[in-house]
ZATI-774747 format. One record per atom (N, C-alpha, C): y, x, z negated; atom name; residue in three letters. Coordinates in pm, 1 decimal, padded with zeros to 6 digits. Last residue first. Example, Ala and Ser with C-alpha at 12.3 -4.5 7.8 and 13.67 -1.06 7.14 Angstrom:
2
py, px, pz, atom, rest
-00225.0, 01285.0, -00708.0, N, ser
-00106.0, 01367.0, -00714.0, CA, ser
00003.0, 01290.0, -00787.0, C, ser
-00569.0, 01319.0, -00780.0, N, ala
-00450.0, 01230.0, -00780.0, CA, ala
-00330.0, 01320.0, -00780.0, C, ala
% end
This chain:
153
py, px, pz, atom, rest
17581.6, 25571.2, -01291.3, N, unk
17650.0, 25440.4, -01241.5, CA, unk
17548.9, 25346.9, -01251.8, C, unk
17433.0, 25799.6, -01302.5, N, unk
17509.7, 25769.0, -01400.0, CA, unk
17586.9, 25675.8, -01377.1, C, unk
17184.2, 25779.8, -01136.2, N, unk
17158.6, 25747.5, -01268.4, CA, unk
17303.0, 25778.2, -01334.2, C, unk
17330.4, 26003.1, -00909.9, N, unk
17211.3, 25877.8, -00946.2, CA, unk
17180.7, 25899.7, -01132.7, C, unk
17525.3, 26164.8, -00878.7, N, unk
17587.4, 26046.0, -00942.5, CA, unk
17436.1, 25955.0, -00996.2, C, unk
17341.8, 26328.2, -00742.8, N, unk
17438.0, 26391.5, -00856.7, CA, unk
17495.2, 26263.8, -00966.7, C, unk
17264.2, 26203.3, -00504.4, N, unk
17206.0, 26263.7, -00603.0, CA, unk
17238.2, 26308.9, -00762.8, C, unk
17562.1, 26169.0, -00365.8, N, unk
17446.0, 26063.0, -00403.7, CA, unk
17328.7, 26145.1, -00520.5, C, unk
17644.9, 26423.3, -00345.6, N, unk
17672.1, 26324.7, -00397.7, CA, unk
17593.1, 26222.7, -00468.0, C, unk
17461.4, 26490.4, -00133.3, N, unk
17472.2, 26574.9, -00282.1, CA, unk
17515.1, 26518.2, -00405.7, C, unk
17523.3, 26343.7, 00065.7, N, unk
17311.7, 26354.6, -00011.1, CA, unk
17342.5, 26415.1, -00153.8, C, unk
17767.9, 26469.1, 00107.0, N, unk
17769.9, 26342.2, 00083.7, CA, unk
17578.5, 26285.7, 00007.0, C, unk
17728.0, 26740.5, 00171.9, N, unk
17781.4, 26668.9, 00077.4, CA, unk
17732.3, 26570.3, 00029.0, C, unk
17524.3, 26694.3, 00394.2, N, unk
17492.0, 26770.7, 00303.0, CA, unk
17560.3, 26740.6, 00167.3, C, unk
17519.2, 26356.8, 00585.0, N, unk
17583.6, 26525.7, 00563.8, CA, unk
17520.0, 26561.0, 00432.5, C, unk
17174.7, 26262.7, 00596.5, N, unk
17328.0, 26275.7, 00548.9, CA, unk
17387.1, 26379.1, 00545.3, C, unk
16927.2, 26138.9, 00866.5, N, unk
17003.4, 26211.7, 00740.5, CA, unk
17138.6, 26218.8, 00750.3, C, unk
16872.5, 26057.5, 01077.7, N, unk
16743.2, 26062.8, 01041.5, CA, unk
16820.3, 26149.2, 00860.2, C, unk
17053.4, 25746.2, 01201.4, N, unk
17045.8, 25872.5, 01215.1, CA, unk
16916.2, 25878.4, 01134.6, C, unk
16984.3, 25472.2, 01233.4, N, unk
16935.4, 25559.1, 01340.9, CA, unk
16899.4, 25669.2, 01294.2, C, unk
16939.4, 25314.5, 00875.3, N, unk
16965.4, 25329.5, 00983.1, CA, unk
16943.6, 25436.5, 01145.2, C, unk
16799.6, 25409.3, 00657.7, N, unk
16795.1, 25297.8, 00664.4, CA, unk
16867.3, 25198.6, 00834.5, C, unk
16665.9, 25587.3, 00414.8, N, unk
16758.4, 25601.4, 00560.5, CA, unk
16725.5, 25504.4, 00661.3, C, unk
16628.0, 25732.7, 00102.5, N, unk
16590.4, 25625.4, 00245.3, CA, unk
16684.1, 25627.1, 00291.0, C, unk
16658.2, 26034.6, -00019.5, N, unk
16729.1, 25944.6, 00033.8, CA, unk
16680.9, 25826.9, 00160.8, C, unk
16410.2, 26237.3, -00174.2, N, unk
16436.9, 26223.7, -00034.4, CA, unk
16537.1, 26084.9, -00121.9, C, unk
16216.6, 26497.7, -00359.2, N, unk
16283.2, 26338.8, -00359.5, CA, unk
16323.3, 26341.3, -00252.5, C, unk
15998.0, 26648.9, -00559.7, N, unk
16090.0, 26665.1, -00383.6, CA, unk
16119.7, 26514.1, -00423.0, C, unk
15923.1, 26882.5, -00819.0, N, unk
15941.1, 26766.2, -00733.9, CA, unk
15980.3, 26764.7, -00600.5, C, unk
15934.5, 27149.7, -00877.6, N, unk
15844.9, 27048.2, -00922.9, CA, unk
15805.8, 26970.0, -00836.9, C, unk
15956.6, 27388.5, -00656.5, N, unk
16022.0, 27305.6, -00749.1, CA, unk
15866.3, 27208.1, -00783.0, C, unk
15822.1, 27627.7, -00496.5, N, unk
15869.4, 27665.1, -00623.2, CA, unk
15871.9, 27591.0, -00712.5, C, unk
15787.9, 27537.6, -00182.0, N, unk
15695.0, 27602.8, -00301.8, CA, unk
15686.0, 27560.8, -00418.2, C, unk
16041.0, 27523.6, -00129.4, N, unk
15998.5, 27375.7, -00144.5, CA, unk
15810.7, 27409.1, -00250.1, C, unk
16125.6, 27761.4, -00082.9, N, unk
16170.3, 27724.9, -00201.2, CA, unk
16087.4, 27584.9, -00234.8, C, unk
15974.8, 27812.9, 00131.4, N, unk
15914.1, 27882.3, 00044.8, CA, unk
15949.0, 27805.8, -00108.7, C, unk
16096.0, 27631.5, 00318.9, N, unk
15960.5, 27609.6, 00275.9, CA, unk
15916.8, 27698.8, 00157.8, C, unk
16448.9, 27547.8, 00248.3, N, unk
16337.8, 27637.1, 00275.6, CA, unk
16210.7, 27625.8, 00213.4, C, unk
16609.4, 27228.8, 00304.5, N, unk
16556.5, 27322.7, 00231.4, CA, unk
16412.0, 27394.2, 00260.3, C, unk
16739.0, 27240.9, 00621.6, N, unk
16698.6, 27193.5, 00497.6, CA, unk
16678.5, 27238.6, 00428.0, C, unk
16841.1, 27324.2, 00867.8, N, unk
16715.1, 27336.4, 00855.5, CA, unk
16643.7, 27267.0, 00731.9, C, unk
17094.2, 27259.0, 00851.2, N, unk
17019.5, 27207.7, 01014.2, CA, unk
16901.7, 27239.4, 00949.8, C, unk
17214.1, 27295.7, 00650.7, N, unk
17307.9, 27110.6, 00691.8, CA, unk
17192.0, 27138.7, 00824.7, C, unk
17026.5, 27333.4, 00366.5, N, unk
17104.4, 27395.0, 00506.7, CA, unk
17061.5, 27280.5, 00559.1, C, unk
16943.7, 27161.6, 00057.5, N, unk
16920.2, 27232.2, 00159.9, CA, unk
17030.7, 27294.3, 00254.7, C, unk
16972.8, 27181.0, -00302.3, N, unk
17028.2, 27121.1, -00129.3, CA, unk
17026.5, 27221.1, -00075.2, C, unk
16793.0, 27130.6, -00582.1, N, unk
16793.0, 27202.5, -00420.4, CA, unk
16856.6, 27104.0, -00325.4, C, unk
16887.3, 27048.7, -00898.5, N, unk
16906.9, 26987.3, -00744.8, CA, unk
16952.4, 27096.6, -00680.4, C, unk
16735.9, 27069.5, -01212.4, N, unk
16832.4, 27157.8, -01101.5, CA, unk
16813.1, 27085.8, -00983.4, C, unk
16790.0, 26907.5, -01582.3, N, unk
16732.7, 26878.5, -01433.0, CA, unk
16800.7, 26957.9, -01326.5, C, unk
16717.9, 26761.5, -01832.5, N, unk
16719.1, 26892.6, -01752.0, CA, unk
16676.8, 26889.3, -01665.8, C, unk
16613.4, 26487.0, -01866.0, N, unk
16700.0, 26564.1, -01912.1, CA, unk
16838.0, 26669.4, -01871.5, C, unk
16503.3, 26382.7, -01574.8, N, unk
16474.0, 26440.2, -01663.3, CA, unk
16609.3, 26493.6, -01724.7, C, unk
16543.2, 26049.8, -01415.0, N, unk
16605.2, 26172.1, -01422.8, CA, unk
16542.2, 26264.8, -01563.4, C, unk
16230.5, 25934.5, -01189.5, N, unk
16328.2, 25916.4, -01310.9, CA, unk
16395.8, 26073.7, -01354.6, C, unk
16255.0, 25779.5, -00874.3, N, unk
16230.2, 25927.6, -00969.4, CA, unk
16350.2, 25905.7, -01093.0, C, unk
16303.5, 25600.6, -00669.0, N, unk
16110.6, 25597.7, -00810.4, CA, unk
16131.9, 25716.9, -00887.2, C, unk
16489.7, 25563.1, -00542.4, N, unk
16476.5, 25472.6, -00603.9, CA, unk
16356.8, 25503.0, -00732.0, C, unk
16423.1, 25833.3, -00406.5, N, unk
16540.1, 25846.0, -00509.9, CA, unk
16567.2, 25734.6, -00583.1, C, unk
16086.1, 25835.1, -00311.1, N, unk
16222.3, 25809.8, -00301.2, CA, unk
16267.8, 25826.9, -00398.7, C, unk
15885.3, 26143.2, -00258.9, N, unk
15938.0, 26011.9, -00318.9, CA, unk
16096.4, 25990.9, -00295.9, C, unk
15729.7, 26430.0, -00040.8, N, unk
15909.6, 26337.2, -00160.1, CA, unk
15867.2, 26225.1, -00183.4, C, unk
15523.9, 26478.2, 00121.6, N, unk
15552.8, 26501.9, -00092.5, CA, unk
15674.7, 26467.8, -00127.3, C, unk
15637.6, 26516.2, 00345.8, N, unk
15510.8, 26417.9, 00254.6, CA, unk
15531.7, 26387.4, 00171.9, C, unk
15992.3, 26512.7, 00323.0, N, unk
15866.8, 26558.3, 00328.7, CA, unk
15750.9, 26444.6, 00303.4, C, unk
16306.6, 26540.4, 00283.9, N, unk
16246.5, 26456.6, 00385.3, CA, unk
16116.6, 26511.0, 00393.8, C, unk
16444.5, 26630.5, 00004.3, N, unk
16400.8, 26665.8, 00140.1, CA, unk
16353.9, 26566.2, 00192.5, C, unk
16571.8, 26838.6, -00306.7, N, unk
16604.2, 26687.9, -00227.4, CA, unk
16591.3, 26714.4, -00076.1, C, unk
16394.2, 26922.6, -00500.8, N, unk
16458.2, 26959.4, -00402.4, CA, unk
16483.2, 26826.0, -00329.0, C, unk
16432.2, 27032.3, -00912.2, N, unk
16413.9, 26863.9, -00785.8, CA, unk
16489.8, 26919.5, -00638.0, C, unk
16285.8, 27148.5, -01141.6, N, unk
16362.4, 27183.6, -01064.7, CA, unk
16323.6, 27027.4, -00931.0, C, unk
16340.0, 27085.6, -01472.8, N, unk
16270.0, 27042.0, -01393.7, CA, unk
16360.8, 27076.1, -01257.3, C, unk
16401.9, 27309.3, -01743.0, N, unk
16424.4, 27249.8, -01636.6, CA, unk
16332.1, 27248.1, -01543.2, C, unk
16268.5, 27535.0, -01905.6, N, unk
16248.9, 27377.6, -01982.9, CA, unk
16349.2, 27296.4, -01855.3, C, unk
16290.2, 27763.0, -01876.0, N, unk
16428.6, 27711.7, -01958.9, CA, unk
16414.0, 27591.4, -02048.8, C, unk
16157.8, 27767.5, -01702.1, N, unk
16094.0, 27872.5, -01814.0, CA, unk
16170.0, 27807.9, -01933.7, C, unk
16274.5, 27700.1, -01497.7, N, unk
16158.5, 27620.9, -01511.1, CA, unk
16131.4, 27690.9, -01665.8, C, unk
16476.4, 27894.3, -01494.0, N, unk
16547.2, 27752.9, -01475.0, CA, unk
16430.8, 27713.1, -01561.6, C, unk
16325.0, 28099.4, -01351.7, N, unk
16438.1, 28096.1, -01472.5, CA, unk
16485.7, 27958.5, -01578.3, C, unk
16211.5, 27996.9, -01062.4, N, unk
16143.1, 28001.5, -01221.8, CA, unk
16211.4, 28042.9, -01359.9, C, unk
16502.4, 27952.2, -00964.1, N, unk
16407.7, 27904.2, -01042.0, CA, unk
16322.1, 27906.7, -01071.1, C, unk
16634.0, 28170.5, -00889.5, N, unk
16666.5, 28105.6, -01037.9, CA, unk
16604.8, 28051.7, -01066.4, C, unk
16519.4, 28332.4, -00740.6, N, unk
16570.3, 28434.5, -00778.7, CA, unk
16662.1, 28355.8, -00913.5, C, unk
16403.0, 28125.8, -00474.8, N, unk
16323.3, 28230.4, -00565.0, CA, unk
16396.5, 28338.0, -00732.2, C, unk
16645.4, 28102.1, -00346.2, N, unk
16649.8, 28044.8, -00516.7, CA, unk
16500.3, 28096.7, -00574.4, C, unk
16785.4, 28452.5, -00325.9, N, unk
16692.3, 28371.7, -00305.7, CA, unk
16661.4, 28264.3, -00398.5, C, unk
17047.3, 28619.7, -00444.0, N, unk
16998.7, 28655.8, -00295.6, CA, unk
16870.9, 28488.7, -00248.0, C, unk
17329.4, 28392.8, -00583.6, N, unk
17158.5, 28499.2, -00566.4, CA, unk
17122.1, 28502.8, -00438.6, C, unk
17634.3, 28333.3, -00748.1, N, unk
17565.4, 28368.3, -00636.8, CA, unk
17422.0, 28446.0, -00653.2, C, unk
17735.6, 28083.3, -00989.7, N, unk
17648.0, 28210.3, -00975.8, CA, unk
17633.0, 28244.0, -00811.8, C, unk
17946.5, 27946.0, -01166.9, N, unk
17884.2, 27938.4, -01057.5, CA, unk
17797.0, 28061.7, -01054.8, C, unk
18097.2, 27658.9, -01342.7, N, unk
18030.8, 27766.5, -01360.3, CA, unk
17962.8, 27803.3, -01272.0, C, unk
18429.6, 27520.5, -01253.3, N, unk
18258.7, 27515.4, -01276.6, CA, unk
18188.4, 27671.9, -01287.8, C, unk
18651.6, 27588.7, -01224.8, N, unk
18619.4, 27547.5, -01321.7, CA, unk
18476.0, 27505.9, -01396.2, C, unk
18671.6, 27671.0, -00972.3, N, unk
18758.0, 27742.1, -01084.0, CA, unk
18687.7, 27731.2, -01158.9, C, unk
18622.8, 27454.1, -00786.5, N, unk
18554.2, 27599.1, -00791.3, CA, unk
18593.0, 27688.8, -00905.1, C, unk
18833.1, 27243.4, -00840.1, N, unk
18688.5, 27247.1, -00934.1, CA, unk
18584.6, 27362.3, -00878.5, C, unk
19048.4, 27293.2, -00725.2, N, unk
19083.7, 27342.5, -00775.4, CA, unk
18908.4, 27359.0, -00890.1, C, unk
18927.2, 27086.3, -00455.6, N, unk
19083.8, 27062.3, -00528.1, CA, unk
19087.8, 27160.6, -00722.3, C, unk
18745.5, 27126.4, -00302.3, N, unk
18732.1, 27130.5, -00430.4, CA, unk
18815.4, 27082.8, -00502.1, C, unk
18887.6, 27233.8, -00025.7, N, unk
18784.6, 27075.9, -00058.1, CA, unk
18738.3, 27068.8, -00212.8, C, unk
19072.4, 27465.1, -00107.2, N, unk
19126.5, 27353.2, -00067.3, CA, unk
19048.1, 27181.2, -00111.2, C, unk
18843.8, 27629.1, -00233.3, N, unk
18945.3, 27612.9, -00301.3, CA, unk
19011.7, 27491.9, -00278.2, C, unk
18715.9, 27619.6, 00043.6, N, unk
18635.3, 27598.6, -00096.8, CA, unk
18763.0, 27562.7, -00154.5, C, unk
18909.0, 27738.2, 00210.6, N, unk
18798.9, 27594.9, 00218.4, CA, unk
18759.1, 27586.9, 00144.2, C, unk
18982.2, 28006.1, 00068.8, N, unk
19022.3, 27895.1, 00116.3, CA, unk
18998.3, 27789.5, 00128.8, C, unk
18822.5, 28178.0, -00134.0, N, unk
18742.0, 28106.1, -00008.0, CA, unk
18856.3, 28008.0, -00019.4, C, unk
18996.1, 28480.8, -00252.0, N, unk
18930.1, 28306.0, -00286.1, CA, unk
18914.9, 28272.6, -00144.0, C, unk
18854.1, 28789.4, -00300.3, N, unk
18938.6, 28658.6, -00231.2, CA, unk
18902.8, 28553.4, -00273.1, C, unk
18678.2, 28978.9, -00321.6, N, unk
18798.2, 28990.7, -00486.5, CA, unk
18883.9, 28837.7, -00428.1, C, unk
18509.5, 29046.6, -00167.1, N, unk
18616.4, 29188.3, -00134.4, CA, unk
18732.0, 29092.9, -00288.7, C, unk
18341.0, 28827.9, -00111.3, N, unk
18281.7, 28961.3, -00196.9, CA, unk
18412.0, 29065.8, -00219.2, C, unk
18514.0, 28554.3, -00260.7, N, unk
18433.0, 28631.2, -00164.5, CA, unk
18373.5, 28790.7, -00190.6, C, unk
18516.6, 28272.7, -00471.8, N, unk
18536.7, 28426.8, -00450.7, CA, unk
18457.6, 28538.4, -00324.0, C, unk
18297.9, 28081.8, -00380.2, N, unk
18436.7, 28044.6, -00423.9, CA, unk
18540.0, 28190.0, -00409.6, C, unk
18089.0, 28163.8, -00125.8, N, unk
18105.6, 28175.3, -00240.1, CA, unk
18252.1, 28121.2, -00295.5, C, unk
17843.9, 27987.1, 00157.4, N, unk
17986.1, 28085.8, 00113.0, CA, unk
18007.9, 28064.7, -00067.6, C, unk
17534.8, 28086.6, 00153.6, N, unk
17589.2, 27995.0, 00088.2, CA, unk
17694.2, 28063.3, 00095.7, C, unk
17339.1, 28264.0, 00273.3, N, unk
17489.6, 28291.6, 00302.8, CA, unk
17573.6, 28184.3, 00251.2, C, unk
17173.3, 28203.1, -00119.2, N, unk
17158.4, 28313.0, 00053.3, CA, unk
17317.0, 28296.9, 00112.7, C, unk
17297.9, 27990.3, -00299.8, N, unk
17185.9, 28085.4, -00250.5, CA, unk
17187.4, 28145.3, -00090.9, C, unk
17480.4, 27936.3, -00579.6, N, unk
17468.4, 27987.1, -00428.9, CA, unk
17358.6, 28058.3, -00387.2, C, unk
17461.4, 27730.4, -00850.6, N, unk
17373.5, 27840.2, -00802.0, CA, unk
17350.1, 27824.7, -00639.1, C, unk
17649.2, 27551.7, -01075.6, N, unk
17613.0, 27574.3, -00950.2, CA, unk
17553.7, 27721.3, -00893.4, C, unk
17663.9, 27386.7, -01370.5, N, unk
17661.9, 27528.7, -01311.5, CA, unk
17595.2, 27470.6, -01180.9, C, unk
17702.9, 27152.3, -01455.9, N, unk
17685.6, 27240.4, -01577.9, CA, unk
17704.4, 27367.9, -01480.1, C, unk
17784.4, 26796.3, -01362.1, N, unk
17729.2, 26960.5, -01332.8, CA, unk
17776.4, 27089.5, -01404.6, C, unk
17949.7, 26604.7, -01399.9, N, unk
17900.8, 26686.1, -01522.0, CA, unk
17784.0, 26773.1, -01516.4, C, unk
18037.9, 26429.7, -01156.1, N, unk
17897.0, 26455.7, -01218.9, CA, unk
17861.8, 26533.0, -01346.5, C, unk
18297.1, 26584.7, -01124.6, N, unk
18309.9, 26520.1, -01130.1, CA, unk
18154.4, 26380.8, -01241.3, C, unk
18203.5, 26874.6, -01044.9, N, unk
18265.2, 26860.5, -01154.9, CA, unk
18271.3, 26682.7, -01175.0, C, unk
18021.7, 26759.6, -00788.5, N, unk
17944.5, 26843.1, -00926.2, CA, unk
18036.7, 26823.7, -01076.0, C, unk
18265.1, 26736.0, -00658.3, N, unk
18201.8, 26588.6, -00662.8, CA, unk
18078.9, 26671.6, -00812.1, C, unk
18375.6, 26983.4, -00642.1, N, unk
18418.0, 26842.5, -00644.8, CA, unk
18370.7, 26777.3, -00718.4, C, unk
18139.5, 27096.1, -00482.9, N, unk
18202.8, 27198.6, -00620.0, CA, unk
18301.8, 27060.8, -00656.4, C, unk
18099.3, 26990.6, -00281.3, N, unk
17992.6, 26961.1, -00340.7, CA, unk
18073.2, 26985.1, -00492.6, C, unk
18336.4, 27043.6, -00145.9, N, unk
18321.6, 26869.2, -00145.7, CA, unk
18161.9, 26918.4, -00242.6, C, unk
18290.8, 27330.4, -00097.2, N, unk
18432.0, 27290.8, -00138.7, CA, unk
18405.6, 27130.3, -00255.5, C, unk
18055.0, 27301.4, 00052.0, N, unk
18035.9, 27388.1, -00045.1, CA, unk
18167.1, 27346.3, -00116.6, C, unk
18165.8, 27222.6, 00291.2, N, unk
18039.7, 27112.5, 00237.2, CA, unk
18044.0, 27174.9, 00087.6, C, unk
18334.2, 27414.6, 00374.2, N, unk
18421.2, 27235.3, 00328.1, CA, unk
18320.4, 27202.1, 00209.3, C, unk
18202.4, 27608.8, 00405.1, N, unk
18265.3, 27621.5, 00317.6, CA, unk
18304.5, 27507.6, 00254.3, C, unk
17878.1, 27547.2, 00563.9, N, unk
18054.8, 27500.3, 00562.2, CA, unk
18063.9, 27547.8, 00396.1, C, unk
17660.9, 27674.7, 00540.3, N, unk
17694.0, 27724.4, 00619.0, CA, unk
17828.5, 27667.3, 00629.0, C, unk
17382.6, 27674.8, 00265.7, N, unk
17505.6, 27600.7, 00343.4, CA, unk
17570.9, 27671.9, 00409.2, C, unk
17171.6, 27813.6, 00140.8, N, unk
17235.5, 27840.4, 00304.1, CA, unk
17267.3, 27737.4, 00365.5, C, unk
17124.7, 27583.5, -00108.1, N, unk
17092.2, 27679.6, -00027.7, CA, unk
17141.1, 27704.3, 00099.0, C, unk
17242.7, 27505.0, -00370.3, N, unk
17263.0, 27521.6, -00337.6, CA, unk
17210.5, 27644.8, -00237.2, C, unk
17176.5, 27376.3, -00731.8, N, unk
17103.6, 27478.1, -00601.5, CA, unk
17146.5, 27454.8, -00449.0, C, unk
17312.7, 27275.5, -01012.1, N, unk
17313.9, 27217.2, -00874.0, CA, unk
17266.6, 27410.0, -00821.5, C, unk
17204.0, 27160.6, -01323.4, N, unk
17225.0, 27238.4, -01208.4, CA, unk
17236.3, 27166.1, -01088.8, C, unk
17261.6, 27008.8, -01646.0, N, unk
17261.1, 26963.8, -01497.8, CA, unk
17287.8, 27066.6, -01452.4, C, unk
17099.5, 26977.9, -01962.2, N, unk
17177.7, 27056.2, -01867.5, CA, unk
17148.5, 27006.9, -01726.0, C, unk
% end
């Protein structure tokens, strides 16, 4: 099984272009965490921007909203999934040295803060994206991407 974790993204687009590119990956389920926008909003609506950057794969993926990923993964870990936050830390390795487990959930962080220290607690691992030029990181999508596709090309 493939998860995607999803934390206090703040674009609907980024959340739209992840729900995409996940169906596309053979992402099994997506898990919103904190103001992560939702495909359905709370009052019964569809998220426009989601719906639009998805091209119809918010429908079709399996999704969950939780208050904290405190609140899936040790669920996840109990399951027999390896939870992987994808960050810029001591403790990451690159995305060239980590081999894919089976079962495997991907933490993406918030497009300014990253992923939360508490959650960086929780997971097994941390991986990171070399960066190879000025900037110091990738849109949120696009890291999501890359992650999602590693190892099936």
């Amino acid at each position: 099984m493939k998860y995607l974790i999803i934390e206090n993204i703040r674009s609907a687009y980024n959340v739209g272009a992840m729900f995409r590119t996940a169906d596309g990956a053979g992402i099994d389920k997506i898990f919103l965490v904190g103001y992560t926008p939702a495909p359905i909003d709370r009052f019964g609506r569809v998220q426009s921007e989601i719906s639009k950057t998805s091209l119809g794969a918010s429908e079709t993926i399996a999704w969950q909203a939780v208050v904290t990923a405190a609140d899936v993964i040790p669920d996840l870990q109990a399951q027999g999934c390896v939870v992987v936050a994808v960050e810029q830390s001591d403790q990451s390795i690159s995305i060239k040295d980590f081999k894919i487990p089976e079962n495997v959930a991907y933490v993406m962080g918030s497009e300014v803060s990253g992923v939360d220290d508490v959650t960086l607690g929780l997971v097994d691992q941390v991986i990171d994206i070399p960066m190879l030029g000025v900037k110091e990181s990738l849109n949120v999508s696009v890291a999501a991407g890359i992650i999602m596709y590693h190892g099936l090309v």
